[in-house]
C-alpha positions in Angstrom: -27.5 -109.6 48.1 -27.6 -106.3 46.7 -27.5 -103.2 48.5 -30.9 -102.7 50.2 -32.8 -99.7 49.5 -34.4 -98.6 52.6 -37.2 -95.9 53.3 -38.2 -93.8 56.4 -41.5 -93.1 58.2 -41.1 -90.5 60.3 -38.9 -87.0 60.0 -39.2 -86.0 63.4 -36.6 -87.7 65.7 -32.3 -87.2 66.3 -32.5 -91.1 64.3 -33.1 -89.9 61.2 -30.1 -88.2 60.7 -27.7 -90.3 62.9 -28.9 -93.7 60.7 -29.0 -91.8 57.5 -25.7 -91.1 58.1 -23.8 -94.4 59.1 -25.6 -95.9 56.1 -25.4 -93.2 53.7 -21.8 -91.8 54.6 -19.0 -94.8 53.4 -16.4 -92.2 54.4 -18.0 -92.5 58.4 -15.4 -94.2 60.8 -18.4 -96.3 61.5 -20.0 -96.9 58.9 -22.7 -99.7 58.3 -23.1 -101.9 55.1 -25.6 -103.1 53.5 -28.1 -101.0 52.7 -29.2 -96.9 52.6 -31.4 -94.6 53.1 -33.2 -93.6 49.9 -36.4 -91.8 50.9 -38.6 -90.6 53.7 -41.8 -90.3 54.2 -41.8 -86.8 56.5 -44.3 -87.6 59.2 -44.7 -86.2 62.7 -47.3 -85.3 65.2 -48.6 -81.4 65.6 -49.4 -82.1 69.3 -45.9 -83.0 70.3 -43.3 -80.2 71.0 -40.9 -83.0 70.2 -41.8 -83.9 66.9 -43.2 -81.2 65.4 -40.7 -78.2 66.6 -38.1 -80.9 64.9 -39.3 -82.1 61.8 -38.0 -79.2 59.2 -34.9 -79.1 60.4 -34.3 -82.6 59.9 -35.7 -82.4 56.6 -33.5 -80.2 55.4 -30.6 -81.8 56.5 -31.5 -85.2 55.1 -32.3 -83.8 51.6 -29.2 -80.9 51.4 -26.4 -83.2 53.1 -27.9 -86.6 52.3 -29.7 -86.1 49.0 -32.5 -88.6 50.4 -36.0 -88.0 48.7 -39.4 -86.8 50.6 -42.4 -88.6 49.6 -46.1 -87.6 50.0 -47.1 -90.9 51.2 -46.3 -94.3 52.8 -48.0 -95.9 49.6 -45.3 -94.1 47.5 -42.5 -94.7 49.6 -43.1 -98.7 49.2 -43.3 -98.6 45.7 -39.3 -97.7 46.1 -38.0 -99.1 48.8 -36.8 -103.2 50.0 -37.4 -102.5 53.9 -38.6 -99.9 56.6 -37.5 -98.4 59.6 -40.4 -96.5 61.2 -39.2 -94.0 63.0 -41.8 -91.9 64.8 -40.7 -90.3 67.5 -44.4 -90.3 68.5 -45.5 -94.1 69.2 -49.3 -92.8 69.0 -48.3 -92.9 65.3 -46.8 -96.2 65.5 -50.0 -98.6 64.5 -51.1 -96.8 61.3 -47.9 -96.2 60.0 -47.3 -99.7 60.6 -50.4 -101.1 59.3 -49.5 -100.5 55.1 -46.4 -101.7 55.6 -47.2 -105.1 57.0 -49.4 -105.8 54.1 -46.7 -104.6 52.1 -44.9 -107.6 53.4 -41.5 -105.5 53.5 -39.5 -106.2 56.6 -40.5 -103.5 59.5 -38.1 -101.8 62.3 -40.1 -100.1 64.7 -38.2 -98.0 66.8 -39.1 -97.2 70.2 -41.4 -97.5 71.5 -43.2 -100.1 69.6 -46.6 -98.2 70.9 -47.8 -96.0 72.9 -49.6 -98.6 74.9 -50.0 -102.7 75.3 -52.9 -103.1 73.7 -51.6 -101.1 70.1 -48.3 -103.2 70.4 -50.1 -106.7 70.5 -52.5 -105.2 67.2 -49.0 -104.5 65.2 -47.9 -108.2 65.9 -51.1 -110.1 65.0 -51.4 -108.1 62.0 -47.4 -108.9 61.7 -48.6 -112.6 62.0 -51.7 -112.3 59.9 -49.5 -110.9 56.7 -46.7 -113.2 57.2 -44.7 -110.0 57.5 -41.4 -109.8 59.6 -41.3 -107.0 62.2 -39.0 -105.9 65.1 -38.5 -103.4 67.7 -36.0 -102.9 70.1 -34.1 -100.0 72.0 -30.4 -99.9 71.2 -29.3 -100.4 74.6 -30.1 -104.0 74.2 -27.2 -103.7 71.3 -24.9 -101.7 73.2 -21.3 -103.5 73.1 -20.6 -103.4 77.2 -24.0 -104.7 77.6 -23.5 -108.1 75.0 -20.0 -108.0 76.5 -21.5 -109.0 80.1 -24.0 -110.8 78.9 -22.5 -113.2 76.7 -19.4 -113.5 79.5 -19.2 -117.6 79.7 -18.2 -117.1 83.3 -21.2 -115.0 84.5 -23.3 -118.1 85.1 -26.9 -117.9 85.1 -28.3 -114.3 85.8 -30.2 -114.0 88.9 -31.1 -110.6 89.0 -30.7 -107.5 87.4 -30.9 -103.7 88.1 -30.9 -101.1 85.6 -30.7 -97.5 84.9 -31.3 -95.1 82.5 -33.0 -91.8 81.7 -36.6 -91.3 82.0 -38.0 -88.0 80.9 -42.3 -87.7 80.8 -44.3 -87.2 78.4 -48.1 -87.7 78.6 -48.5 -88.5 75.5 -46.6 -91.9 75.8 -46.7 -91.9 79.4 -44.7 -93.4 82.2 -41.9 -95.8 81.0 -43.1 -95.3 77.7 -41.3 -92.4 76.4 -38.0 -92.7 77.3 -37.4 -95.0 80.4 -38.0 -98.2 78.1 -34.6 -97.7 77.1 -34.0 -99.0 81.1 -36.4 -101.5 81.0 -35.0 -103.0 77.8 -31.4 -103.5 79.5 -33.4 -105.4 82.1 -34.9 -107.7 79.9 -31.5 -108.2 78.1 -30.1 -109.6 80.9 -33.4 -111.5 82.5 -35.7 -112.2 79.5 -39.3 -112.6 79.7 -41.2 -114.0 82.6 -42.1 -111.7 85.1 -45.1 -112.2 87.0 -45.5 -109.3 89.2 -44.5 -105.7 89.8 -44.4 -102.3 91.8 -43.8 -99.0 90.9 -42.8 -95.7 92.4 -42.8 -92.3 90.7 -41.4 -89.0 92.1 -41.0 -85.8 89.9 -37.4 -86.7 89.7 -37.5 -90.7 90.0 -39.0 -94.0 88.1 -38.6 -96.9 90.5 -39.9 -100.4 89.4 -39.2 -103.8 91.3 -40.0 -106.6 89.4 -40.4 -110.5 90.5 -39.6 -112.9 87.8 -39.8 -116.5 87.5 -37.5 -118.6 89.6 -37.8 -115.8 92.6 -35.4 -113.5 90.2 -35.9 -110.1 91.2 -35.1 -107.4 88.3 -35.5 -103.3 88.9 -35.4 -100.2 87.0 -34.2 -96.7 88.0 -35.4 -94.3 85.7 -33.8 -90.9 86.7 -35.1 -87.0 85.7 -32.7 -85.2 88.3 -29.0 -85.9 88.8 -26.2 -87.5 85.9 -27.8 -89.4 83.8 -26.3 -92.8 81.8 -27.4 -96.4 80.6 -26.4 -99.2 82.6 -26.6 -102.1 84.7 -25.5 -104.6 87.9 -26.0 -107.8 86.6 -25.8 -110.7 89.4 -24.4 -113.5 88.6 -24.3 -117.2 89.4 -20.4 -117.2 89.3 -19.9 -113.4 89.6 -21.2 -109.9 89.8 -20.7 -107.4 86.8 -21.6 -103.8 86.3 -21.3 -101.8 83.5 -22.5 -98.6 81.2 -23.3 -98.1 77.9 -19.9 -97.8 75.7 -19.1 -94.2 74.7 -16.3 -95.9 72.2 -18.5 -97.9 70.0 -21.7 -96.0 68.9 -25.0 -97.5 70.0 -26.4 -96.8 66.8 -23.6 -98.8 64.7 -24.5 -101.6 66.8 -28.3 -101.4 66.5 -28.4 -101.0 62.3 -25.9 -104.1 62.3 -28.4 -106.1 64.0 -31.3 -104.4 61.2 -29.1 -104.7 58.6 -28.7 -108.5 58.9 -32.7 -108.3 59.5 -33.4 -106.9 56.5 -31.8 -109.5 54.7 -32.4 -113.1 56.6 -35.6 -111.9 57.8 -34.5 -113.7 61.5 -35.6 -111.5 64.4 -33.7 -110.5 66.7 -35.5 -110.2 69.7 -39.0 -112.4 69.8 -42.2 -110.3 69.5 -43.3 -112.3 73.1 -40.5 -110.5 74.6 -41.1 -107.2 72.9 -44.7 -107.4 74.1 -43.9 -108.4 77.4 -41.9 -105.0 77.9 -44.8 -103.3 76.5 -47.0 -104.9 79.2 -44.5 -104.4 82.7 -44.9 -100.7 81.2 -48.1 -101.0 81.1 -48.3 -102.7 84.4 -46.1 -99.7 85.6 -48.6 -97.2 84.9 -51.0 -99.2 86.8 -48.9 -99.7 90.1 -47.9 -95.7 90.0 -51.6 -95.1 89.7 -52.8 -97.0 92.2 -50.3 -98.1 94.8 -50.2 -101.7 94.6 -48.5 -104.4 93.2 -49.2 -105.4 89.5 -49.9 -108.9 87.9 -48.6 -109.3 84.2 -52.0 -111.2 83.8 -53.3 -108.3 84.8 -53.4 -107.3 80.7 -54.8 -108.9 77.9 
């Protein structure tokens, strides 16, 4: 297949510019083939520090260093381009940016989050399945090559349990896990898949703290820190052995991740089932819930 030409949504988060430039740059130690970025579509939200104290400066760099086009719409960015990443920092924005291409048909990355909330994450996937359109999302911890390393390790047995780690800075508009603490909850489900049935959470100003009871009696957890060092990581627990590990800091997470969306673009084949997707959505959800209220959490809980 030919090169794909592949368009933006979103101008407003540190992924522009890192995925612009392992797809764009051939001369980049790590460079990723297959496709580039062509255009962007400069969106970003005027509520958000985040997003829109970032947006120009990214701009800039993505038109002077990368020569990648701005367009004035989503509707004008299709009319170029073979496939999407959508990459709002904001996940508020997620749904309606989402929507046009869906009926486009184009193949959709979402990065995280997928939404702001359960109930926008299940809308994107019905209309996913309603326009016969494939769509993925995924944090690129689940990617990360220590992580696959453990978990594809023949001699691990079946995984029993699982407790993870990574940052979780707040934000209220994509509160609790939502903002940054998926990228945690995503190494959990890496190693344990779906199936959770129940949960509790604690929050402090400095700590996320989620214990989660899966099928089988598996028990999976979360740290998500705001005080302290910070990394990505996990203890995995083992039939046959016990393995730890953090994220590689040798083999960019990013490289990893636009392999996996490269391949994507092309087969269409996703790689990580919207049920599992939108059962993270739903233990953050269910998160929010148990922080609020002091209690443990059903998964049924949400429909």
């Amino acid at each position: 297949m030919e090169e794909i030409k592949i368009g933006m949504i979103g101008c407003d988060t540190s992924h522009v510019i890192a995925f612009t430039q392992l797809l764009n740059d051939e001369n980049d130690p790590n460079h990723v083939k297959g496709g580039k970025i062509i255009c962007v579509f400069p969106s970003f939200s005027p509520d958000l520090h985040a997003s829109y104290s970032r947006v120009e400066g990214f701009k800039k760099e993505l038109v002077e260093k990368y020569n990648v086009e701005m367009v004035n719409s989503i509707e004008n960015l299709l009319d170029k381009v073979d496939a999407v990443l959508l990459e709002s920092v904001d996940g508020r924005r997620h749904l309606k940016e989402a929507e046009p291409v869906i009926k486009s048909k184009k193949p959709l990355f979402i990065d995280k989050p997928l939404a702001e909330n359960y109930h926008n994450a299940a809308r994107i996937y019905e209309l996913a399945n309603k326009y016969n359109c494939p769509v993925f999302s995924s944090s690129s911890l689940r990617f990360d090559y220590n992580i696959l390393k453990i978990k594809e390790d023949p001699e691990l047995g079946e995984v029993l349990g699982c407790d993870s780690f990574s940052p979780a800075p707040l934000d209220p508009t994509n509160p609790g896990l939502f903002w940054y603490g998926i990228h945690g909850v995503e190494i959990l489900y890496t190693f344990l898949g779906k199936g959770c049935k129940e949960l509790y959470c604690e929050k402090t100003d400095d700590f996320h703290f989620v214990i989660g009871i899966w099928e089988k009696n598996k028990i999976g957890t979360i740290r998500g820190t705001r005080k302290g060092a910070h990394s990505y990581g996990a203890t995995v627990f083992g039939e046959k052995k016990v393995c730890q590990t953090t994220y590689s800091t040798e083999i960019p997470l990013y490289s990893q991740l636009l392999k996996k969306i490269i391949e994507f673009f092309k087969t269409g084949k996703l790689p990580v089932e919207p049920e599992e997707t939108l059962e993270i959505m739903k233990f953050m959800e269910c998160a929010l819930i148990s922080e609020r209220e002091k209690r443990k959490v059903s998964l049924d809980e949400i429909e």
